[in-house]
Backbone as CSV, one residue per row, in Angstrom:
resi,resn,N_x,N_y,N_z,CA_x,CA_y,CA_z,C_x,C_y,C_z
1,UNK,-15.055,2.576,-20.339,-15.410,1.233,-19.888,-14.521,0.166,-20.528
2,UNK,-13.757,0.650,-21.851,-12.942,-0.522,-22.523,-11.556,-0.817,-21.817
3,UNK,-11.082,0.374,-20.549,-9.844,-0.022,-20.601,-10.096,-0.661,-19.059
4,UNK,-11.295,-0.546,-18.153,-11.406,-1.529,-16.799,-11.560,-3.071,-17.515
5,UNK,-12.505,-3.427,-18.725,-12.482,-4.315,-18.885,-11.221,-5.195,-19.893
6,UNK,-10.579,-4.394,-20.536,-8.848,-4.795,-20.892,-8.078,-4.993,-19.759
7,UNK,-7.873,-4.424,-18.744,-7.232,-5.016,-17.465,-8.010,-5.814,-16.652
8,UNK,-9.194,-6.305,-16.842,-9.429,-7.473,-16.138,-9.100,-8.632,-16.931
9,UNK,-9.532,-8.587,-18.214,-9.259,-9.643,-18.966,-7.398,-10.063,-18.622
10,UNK,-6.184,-8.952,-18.974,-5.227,-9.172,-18.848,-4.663,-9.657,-17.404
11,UNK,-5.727,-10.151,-16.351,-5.440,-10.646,-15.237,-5.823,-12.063,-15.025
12,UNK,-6.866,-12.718,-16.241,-7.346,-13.955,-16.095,-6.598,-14.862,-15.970
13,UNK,-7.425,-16.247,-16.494,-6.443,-17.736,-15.935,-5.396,-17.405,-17.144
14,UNK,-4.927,-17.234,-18.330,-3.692,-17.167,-18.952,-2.741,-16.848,-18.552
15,UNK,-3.241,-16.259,-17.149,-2.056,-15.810,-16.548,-1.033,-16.821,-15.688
16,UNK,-1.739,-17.479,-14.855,-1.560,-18.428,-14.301,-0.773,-19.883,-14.582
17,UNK,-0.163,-19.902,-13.729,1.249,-21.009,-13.589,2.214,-20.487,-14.206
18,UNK,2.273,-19.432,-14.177,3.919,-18.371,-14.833,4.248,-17.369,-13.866
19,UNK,5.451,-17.921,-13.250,6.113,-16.643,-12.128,6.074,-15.161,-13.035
20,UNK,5.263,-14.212,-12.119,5.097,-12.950,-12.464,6.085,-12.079,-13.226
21,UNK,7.828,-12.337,-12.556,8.674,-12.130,-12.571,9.564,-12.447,-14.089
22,UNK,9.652,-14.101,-13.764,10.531,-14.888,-14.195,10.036,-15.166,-15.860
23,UNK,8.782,-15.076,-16.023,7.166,-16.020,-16.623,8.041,-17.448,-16.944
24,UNK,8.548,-18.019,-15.568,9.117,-19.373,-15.885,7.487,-20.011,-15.387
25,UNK,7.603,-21.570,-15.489,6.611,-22.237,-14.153,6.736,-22.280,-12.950
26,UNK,5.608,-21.969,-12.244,6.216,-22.267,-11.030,4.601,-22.411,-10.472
27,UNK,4.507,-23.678,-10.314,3.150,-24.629,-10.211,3.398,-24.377,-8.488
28,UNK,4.213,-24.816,-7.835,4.655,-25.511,-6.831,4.551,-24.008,-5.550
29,UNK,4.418,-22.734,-6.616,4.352,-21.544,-5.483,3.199,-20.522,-6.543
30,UNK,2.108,-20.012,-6.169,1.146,-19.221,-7.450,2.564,-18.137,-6.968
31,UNK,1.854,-17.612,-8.523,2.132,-16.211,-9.099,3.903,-16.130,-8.990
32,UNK,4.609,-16.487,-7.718,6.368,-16.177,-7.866,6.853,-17.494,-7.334
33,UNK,7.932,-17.594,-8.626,8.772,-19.217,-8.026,9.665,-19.091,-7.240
34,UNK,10.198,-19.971,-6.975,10.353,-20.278,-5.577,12.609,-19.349,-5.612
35,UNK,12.496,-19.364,-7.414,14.182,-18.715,-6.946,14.199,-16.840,-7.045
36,UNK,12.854,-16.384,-7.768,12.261,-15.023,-7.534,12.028,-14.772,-6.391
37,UNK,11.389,-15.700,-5.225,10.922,-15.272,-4.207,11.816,-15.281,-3.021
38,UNK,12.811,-16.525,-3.112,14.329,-15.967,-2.854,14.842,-15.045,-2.587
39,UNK,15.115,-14.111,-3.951,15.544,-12.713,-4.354,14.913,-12.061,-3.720
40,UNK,13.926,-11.977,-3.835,13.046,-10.582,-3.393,13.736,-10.235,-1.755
41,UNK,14.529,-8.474,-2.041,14.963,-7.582,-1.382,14.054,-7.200,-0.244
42,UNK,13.270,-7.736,0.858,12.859,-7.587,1.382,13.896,-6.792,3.113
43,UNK,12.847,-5.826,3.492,13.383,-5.104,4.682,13.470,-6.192,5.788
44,UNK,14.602,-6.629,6.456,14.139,-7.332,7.955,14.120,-6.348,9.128
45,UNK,14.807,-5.435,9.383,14.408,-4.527,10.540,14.220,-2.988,9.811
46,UNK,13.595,-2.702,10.494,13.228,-1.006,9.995,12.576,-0.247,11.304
47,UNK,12.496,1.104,11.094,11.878,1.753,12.580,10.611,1.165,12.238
48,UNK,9.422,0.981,13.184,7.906,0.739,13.618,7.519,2.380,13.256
49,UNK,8.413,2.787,13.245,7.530,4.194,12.586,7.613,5.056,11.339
50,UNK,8.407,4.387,10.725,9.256,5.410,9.636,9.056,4.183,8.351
51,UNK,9.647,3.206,8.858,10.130,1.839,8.221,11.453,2.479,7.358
52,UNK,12.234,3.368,7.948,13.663,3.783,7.926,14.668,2.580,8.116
53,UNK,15.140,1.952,7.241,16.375,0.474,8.010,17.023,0.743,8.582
54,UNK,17.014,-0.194,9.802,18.064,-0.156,10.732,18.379,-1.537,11.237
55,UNK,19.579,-1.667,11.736,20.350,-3.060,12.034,19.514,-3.540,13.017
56,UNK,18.704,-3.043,13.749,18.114,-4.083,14.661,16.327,-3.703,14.586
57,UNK,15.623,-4.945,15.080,14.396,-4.944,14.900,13.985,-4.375,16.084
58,UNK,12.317,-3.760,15.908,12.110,-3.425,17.229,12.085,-1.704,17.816
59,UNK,12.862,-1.228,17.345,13.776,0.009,17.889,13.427,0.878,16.393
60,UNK,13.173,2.528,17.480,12.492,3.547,16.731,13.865,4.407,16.361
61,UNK,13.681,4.888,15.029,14.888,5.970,15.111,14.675,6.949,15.452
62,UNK,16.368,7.404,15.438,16.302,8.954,16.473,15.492,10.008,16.050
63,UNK,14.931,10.202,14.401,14.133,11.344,13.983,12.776,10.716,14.617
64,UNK,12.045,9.136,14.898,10.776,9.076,15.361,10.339,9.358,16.889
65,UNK,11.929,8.940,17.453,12.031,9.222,18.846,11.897,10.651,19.061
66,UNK,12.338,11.847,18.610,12.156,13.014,18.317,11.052,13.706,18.028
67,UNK,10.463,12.863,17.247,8.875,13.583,16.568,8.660,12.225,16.151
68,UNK,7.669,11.945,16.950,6.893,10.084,16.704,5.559,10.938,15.568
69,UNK,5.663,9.440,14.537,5.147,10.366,13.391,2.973,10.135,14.277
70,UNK,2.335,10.650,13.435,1.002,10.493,13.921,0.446,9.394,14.058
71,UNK,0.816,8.417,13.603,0.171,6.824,13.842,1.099,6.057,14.414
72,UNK,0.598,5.054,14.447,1.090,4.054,16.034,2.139,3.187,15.085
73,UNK,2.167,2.912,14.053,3.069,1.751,13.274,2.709,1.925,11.951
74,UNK,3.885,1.364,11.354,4.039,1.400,10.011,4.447,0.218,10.016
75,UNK,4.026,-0.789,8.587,4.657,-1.817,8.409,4.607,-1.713,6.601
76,UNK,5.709,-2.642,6.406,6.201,-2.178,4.898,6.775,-4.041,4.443
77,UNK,7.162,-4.384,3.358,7.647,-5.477,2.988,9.266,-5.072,2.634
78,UNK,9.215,-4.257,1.586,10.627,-3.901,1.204,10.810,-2.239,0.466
79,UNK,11.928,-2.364,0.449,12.372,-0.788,-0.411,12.139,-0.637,-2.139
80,UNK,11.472,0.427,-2.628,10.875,0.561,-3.245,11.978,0.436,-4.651
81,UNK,12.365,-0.963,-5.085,13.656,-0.710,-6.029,13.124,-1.791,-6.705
82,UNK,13.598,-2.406,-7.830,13.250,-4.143,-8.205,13.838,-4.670,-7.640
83,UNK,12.764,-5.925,-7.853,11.577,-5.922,-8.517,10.379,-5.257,-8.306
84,UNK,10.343,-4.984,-7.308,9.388,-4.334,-6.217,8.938,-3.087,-7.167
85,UNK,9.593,-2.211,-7.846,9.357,-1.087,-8.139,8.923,-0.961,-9.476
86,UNK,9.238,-2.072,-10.517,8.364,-2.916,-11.598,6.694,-3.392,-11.779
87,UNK,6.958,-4.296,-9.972,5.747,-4.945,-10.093,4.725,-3.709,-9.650
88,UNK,4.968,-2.871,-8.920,4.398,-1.293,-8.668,3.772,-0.600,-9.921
89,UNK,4.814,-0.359,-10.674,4.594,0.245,-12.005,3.756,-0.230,-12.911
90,UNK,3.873,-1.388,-12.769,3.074,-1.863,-14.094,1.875,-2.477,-13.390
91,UNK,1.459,-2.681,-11.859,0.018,-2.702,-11.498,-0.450,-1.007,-11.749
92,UNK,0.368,-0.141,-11.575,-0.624,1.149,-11.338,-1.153,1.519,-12.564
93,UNK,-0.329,1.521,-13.704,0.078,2.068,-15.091,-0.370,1.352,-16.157
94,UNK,-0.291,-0.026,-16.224,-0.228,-0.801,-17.346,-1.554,-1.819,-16.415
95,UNK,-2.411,-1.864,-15.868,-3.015,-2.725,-15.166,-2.961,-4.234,-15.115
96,UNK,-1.809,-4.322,-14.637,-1.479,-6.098,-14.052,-1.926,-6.128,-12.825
97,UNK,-3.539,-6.222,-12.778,-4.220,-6.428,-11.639,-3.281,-8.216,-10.790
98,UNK,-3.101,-8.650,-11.456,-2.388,-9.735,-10.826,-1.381,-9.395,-10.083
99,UNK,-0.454,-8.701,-10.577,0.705,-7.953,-9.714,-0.151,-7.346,-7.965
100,UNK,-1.248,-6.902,-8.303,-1.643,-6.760,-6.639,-1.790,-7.396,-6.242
101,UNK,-2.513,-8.570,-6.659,-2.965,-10.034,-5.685,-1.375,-10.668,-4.987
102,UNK,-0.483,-10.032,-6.005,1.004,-11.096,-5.434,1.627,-9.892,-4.275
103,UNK,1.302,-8.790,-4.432,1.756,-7.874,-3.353,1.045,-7.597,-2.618
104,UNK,-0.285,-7.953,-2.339,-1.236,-8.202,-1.516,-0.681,-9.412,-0.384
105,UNK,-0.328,-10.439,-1.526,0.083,-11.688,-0.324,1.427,-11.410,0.683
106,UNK,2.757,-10.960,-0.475,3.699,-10.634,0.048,3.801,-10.029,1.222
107,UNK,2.406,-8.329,1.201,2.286,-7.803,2.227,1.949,-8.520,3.658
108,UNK,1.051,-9.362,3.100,0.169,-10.464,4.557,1.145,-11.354,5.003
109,UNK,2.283,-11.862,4.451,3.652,-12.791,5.299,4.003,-11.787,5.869
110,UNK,4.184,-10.498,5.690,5.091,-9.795,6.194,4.479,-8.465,7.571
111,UNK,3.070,-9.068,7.430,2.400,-7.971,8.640,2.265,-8.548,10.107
112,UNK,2.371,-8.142,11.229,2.161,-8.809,12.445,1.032,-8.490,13.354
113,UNK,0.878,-9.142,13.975,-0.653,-8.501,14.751,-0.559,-7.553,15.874
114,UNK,-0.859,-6.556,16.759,-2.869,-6.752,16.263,-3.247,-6.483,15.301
115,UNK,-4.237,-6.865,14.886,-5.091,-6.923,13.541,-5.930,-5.804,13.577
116,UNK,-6.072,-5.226,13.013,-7.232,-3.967,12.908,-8.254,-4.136,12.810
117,UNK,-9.565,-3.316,12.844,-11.080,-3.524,12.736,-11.149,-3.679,11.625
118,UNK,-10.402,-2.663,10.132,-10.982,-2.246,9.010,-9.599,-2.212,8.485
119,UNK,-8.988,-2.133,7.368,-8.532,-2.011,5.907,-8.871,-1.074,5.551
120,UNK,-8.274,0.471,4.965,-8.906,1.450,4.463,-7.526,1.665,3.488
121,UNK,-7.907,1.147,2.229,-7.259,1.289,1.000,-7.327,2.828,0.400
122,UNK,-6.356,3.091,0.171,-5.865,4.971,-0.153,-7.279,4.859,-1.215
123,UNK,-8.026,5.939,-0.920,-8.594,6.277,-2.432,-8.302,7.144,-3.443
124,UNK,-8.776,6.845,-4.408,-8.177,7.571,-5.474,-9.375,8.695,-5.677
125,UNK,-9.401,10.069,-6.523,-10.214,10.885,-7.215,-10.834,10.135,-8.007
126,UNK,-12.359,9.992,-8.127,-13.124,9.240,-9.199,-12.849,9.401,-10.543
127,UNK,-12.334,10.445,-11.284,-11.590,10.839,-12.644,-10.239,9.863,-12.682
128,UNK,-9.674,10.238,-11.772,-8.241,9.172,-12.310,-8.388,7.716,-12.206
129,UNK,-9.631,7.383,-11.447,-9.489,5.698,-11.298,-9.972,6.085,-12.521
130,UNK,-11.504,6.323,-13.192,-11.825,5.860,-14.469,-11.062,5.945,-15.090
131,UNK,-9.707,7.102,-15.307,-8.931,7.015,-16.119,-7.957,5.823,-16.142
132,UNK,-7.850,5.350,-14.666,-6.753,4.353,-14.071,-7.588,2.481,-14.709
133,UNK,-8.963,3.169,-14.319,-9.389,1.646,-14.439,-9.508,1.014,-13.091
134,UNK,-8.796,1.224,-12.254,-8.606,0.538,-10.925,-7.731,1.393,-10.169
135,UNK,-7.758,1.245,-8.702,-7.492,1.704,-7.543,-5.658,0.620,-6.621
136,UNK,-4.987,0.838,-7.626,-4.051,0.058,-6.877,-4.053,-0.461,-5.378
137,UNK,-4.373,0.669,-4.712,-4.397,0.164,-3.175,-5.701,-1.017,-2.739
138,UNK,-6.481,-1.106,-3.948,-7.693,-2.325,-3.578,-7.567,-3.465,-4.499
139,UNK,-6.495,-3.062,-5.172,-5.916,-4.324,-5.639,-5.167,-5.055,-4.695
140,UNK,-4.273,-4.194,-4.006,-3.383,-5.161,-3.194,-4.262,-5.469,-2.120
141,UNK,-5.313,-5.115,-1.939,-6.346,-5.108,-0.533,-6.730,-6.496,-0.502
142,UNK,-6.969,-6.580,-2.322,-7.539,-7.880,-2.641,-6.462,-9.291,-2.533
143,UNK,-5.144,-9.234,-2.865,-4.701,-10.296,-2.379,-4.409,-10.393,-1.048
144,UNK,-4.471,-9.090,-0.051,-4.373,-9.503,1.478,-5.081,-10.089,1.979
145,UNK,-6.551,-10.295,1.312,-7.345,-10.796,2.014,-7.444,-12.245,1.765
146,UNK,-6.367,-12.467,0.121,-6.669,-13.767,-0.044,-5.641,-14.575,1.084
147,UNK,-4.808,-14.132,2.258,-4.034,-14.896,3.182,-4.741,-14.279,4.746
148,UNK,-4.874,-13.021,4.624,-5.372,-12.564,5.896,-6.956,-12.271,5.894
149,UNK,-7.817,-12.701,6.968,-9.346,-12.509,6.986,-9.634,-11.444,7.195
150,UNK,-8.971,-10.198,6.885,-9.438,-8.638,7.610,-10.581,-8.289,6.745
151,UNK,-11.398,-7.468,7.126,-11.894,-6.728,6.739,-11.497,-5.430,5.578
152,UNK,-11.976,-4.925,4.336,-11.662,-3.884,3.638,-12.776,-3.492,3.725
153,UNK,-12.600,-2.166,3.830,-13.712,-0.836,3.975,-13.616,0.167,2.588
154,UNK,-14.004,-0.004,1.953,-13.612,0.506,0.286,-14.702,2.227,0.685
155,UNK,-15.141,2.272,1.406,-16.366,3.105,1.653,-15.727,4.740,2.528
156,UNK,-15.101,4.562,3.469,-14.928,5.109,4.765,-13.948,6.529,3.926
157,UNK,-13.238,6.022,3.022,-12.447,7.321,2.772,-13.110,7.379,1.351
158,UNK,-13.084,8.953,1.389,-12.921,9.520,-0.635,-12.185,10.490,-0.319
159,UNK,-11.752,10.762,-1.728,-11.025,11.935,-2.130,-11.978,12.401,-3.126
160,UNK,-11.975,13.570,-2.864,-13.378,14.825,-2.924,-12.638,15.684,-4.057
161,UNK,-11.157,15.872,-4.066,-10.596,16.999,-4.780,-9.660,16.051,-5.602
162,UNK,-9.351,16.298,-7.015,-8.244,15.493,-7.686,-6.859,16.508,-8.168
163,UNK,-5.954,15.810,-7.211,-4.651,16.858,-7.226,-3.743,16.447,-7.992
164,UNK,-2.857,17.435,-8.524,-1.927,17.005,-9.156,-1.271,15.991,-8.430
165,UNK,-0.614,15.426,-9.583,0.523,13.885,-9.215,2.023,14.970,-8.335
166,UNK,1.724,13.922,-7.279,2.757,14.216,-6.438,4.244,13.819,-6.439
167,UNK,4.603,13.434,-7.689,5.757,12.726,-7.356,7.277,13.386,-7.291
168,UNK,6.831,14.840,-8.099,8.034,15.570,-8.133,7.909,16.860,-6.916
169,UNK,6.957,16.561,-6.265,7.069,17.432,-4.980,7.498,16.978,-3.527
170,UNK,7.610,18.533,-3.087,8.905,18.003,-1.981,7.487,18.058,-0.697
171,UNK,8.168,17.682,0.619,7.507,17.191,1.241,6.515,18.297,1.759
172,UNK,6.948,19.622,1.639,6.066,20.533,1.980,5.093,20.841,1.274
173,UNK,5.285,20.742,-0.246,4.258,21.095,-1.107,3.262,19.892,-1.172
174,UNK,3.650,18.503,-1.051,2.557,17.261,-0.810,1.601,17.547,0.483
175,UNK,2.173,18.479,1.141,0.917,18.609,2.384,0.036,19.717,2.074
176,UNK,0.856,20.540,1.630,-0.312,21.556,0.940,-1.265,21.141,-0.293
177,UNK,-0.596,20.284,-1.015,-1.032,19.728,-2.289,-2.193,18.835,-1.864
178,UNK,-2.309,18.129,-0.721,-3.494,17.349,0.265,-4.353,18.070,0.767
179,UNK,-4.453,19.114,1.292,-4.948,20.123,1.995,-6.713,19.948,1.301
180,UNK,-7.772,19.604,2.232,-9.341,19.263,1.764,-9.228,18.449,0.681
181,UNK,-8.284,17.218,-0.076,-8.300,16.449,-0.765,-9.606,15.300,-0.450
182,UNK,-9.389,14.711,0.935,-9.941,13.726,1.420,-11.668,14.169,2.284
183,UNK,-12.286,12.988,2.413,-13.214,13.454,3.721,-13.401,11.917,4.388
184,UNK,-13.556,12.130,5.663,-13.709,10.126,6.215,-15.469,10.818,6.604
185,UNK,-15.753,9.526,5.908,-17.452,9.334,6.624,-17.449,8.545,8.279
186,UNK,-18.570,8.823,8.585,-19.295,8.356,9.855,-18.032,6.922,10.224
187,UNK,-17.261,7.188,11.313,-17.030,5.435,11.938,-17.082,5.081,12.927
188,UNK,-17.136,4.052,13.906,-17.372,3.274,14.750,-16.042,2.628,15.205
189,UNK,-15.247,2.412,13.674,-13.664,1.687,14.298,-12.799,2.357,15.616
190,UNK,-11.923,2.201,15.938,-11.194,2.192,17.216,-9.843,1.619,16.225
191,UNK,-9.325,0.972,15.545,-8.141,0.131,15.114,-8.555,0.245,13.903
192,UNK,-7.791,0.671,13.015,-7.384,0.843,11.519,-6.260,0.565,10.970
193,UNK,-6.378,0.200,9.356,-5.151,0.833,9.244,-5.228,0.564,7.466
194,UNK,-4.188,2.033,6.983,-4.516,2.987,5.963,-3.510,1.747,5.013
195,UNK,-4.134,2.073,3.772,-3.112,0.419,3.140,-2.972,1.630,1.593
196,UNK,-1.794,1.507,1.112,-0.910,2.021,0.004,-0.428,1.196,-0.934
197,UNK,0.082,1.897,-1.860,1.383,0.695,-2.572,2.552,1.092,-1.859
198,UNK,2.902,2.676,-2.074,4.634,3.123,-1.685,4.321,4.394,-0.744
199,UNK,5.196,4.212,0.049,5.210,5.477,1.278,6.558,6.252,0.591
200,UNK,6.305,7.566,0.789,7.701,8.352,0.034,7.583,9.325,1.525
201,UNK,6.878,10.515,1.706,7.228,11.133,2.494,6.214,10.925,3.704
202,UNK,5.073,10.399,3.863,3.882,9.879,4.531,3.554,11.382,4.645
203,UNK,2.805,11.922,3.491,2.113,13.544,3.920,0.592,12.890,3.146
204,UNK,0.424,11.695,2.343,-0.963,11.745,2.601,-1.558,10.788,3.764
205,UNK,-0.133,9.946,4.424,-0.965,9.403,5.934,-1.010,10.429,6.334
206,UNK,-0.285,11.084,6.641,-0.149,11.962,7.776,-1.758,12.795,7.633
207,UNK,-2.492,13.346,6.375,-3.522,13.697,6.459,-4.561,12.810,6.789
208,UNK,-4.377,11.710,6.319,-5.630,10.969,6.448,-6.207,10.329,8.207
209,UNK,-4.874,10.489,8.382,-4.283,9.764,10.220,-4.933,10.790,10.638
210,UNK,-4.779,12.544,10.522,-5.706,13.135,11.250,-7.260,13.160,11.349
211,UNK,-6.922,13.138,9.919,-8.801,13.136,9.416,-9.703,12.229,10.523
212,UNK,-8.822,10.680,10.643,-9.152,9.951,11.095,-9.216,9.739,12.793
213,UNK,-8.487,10.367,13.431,-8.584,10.813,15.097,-9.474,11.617,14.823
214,UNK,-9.717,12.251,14.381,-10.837,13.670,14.081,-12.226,13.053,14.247
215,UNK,-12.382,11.605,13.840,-14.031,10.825,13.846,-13.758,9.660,15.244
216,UNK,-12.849,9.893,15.625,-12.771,9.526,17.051,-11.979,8.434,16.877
217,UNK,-10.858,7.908,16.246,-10.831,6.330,15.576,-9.319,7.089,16.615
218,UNK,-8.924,5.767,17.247,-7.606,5.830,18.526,-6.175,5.046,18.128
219,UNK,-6.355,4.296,17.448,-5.117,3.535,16.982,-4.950,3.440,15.351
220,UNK,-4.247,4.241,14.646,-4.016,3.735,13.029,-2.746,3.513,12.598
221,UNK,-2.521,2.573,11.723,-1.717,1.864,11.629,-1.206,2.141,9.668
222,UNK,-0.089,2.446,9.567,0.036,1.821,8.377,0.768,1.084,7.413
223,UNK,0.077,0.720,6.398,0.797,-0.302,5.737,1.027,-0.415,4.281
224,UNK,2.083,-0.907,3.866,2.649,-0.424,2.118,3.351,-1.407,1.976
225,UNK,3.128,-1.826,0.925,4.536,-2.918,0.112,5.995,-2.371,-0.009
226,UNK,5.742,-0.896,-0.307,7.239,-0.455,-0.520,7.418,0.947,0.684
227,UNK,8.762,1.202,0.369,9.292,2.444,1.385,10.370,2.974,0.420
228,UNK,10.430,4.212,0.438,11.255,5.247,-1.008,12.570,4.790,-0.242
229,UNK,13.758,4.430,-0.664,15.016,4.614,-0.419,15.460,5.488,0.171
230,UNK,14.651,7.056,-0.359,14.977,8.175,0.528,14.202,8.825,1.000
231,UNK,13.804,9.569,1.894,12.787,10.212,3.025,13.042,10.778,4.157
């Protein structure tokens, strides 16, 4: 219980009127000033399905055109490098719950409509949040909502099984490594969409996207602050 309430405390007003980044002032924009926010490496075109870059907006690449992945869209802000890959790290790791509220917002300039029924923030295994303290993906849930009115559904997904950390596995072993991880309860939605920090190979959308046609749900969508450089 001491380390959820050490990362809330380390998110309070002390934090405030200091670019996240810079810790210059920056009164005039919360959380990133205005020559950080500048910088920030953001994607302008990428596939709608991959969020793979490509020179023009709009247009699927030839691997989605080939094998369109299981959900209808992907939307992303930028590639997973700094700052981007800082402010990642040290919300998941070091709990700068503030760092989600600012990639929460970032995400909401950068999403387009239609709007979904529900928000379904990745869940975590109940052991690693207590260990985590918090759920990165409902951190950033939480500053989307402070620009966009959607709905978050904190309820609809669990993860039932706690798997090893995926980060040094390749894309085949992350699907096996998922395999009865998750379960979706009872829904009613029609329009979703699955919210992350970083997409690397999409093998736990890709499970959850089925799970989720599986309870009858027709359109899912997803969405991440970052996209791996490589994939």
């Amino acid at each position: 219980m001491i380390r959820p309430l050490l990362t809330r405390l380390q998110s309070g007003p002390l934090w405030w009127g200091q670019c996240l980044l810079c810790r210059q002032d920056c009164h005039e924009a919360p959380l990133l000033c205005r020559h950080c926010r500048a910088d920030l490496p953001v994607l302008d075109h990428y596939c709608p399905g991959c969020a793979r870059a490509l020179p023009l907006a709009g247009v699927r690449c030839g691997h989605c055109q080939r094998r369109p992945p299981p959900w209808q869209r992907m939307q992303v802000v930028a590639p997973f490098a700094p700052p981007f890959s800082r402010l990642v790290h040290d919300l998941k790791y070091h709990g700068r719950l503030l760092n989600g509220r600012l990639l929460g917002q970032l995400l909401a300039e950068r999403l387009a409509p239609p709007w979904p029924e529900a928000v379904l923030p990745v869940p975590l295994h109940w052991w690693r949040r207590l260990r985590r303290g918090h759920n990165q993906a409902e951190e950033i849930a939480r500053g989307l909502q402070q620009t966009l009115p959607l709905k978050v559904d904190r309820r609809l997904l669990r993860r039932i099984r706690a798997t090893p950390s995926q980060t040094r596995l390749s894309r085949a072993e992350r699907r096996r490594n998922l395999t009865g991880a998750f379960v979706v309860g009872a829904s009613r939605y029609r329009h979703v969409a699955l919210l992350d920090d970083v997409i690397t190979t999409g093998a736990t959308m890709t499970e959850l996207t089925r799970l989720l046609r599986a309870r009858g749900v027709e359109w899912v969508e997803v969405w991440a602050v970052c996209r791996t450089l490589e994939h």
